[in-house]
N, C-alpha and C positions, 0 to 999 in steps of 0.2 A: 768221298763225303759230299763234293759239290755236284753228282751226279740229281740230287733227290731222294727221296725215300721210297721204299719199295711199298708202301700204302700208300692207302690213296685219300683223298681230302674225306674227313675230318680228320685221318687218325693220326699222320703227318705232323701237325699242328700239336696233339697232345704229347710228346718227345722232346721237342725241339723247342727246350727251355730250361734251365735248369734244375728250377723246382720240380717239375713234372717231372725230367728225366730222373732228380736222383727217388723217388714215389717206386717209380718203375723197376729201379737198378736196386735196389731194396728188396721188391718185391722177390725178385727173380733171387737174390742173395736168400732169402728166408726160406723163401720154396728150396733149393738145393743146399741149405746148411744141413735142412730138417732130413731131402729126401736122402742124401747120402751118410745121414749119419750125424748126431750127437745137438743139432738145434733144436730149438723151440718149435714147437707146432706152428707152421708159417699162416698165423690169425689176422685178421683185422686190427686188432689187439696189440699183435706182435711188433706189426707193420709201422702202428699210429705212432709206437715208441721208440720207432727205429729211422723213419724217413727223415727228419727234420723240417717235415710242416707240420701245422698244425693238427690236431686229430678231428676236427671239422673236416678242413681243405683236405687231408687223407682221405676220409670216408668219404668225399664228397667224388673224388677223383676216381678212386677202386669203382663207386659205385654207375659213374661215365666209362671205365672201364670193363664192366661188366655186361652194360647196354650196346657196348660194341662188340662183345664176345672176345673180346684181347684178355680178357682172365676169366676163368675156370674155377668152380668149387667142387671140393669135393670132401666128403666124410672120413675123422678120422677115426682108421679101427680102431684105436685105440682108446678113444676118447667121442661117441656118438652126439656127444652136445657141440661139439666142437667143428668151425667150419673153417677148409683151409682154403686159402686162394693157391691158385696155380697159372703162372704167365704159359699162354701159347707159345708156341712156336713163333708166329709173329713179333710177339712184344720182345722175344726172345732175341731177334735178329736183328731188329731195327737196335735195341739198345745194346744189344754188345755189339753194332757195324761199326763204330769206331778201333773197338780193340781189337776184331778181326784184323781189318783193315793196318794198323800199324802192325799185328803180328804179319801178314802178306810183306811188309815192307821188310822187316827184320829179316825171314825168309830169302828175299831177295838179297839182302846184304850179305846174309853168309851164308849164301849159295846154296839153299836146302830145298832138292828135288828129289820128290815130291814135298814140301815145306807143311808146315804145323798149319797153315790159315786154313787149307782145305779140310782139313779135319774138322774145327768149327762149323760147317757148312751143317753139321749135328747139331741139334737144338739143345741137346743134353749136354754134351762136351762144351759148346759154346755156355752154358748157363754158366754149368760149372764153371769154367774160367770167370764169368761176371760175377757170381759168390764169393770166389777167393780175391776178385779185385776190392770187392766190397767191405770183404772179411779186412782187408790191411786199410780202408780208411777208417771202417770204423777202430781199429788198434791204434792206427799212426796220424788219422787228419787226413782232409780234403787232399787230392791231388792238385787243386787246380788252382791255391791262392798262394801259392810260390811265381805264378803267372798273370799278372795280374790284366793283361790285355788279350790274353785268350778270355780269362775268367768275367771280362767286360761281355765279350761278347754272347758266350753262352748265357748267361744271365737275360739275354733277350731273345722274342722269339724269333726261331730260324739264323740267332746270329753266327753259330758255329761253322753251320756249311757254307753260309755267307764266304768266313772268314776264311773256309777253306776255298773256296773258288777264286779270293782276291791272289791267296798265295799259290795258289796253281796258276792264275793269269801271271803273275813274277815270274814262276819259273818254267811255261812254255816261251816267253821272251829271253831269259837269260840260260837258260839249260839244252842243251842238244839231246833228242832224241826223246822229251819229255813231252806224255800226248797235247794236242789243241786244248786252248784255254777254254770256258766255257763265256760266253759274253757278259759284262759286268752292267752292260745296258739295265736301269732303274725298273725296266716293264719284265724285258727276261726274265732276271732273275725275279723279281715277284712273281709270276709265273711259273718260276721253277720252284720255288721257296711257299708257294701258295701264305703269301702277305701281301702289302700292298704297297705300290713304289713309292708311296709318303715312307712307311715303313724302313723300305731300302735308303732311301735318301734321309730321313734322318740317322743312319747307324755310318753312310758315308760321311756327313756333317761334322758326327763326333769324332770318326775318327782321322778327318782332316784337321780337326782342332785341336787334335793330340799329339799329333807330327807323328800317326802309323803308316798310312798311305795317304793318296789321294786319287780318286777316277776322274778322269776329264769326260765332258757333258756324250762325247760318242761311245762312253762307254770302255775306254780303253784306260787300264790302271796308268797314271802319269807321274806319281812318284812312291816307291816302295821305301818307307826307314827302315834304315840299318838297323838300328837298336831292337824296332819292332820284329823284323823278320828274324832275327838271334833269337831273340824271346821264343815266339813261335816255333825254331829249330829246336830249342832247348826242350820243350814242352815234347816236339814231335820224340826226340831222342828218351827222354824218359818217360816218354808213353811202350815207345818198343823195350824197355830193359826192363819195365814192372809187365807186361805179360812175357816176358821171356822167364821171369821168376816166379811168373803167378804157374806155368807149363806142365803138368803133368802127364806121365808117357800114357797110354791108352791101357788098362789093365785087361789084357788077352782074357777072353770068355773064358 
């Protein structure tokens, strides 16, 4: 996650926040409830009832989404007035790379070669799993306010991968064999994060006034809390066991 996104500036930015992300993760839920069977025509309409922003801020976002070619319309046969959105492959990847990414981890945990993340590498298969993630919050509730200092910092932008880079920088100092940290330096990472090191330095601010971490002025994480990085564990651990349940085996042609 602290590597960057595989877009490039502006599109970066419209993800990496959590209103915008869940707009997106939505979208992609509605497209593949519809395309595989038994949802609602995935509309404008559909969408504005379902994201949790407003249906201004909805339409306002689909339609910066559309000027960037990250969604797709198309006619439904079945319904010729009716106009469906459809997320790219793009929008696809950037917003399920999280869940990839913790199913990679899982994969590695028990030992599965050739493991499930490569399969995802499909925009369909990948959707799919982001539908059924979507499918159980909207049944059970947010995933993310059980966690309330992950959920701080997706709430801001770019604060996620931030927050993954601080704990990557933890655990290339305390874990063997764990790749190099990425630099925590205020200009880097704005740079990497495409925001601005006001930006970085306030989100370090709070969360030294929180007792989660703290970075010293070169750039080097100088103190990791306990409680914080638990949380965080906890978060990581039931991100891998809801897509190990979200899994479905691939149904042979």
């Amino acid at each position: 996650m602290a590597t960057g996104a595989t877009l490039d500036w502006p599109y970066y930015k419209l993800f990496d926040q959590l209103g915008r992300y869940l707009v997106c993760y939505m979208l992609i839920h509605n497209y593949y409830a519809w395309h595989e069977g038994g949802g609602p025509a995935p509309t404008l309409a559909a969408l504005q009832r379902a994201s949790g922003a407003s249906p201004r801020h909805t339409a306002g976002f689909v339609a910066a989404l559309k000027a960037g070619r990250l969604v797709e319309v198309e006619t439904d046969s079945a319904d010729r007035r009716a106009t469906l959105l459809r997320p790219t492959p793009l929008v696809i990847a950037e917003i399920g790379r999280s869940l990839r990414l913790f199913m990679a981890a899982a994969d590695r945990i028990e030992g599965r070669c050739p493991g499930r993340a490569g399969e995802l590498a499909d925009p369909d298969r990948l959707g799919g799993l982001i539908s059924r993630s979507a499918a159980y919050v909207l049944a059970n509730g947010t995933l993310l306010h059980a966690f309330p200092a992950v959920l701080h910092f997706t709430l801001r932008d770019c604060g996620y991968p931030l927050l993954a880079a601080v704990v990557g920088s933890h655990y290339a100092e305390t874990v063997e064999g764990v790749p190099p940290a990425v630099s925590l330096g205020r200009r880097a990472l704005a740079e990497r994060f495409t925001v601005s090191p006001a930006h970085v330095g306030s989100l370090f601010t709070q969360a030294e006034a929180r007792g989660w971490f703290a970075v010293a002025p070169g750039g080097r994480l100088a103190v990791m809390g306990e409680a914080f990085l638990a949380e965080f564990e906890r978060w990581a651990a039931w991100q891998m066991v809801h897509v190990e349940q979200l899994w479905e085996p691939e149904t042979p042609a």
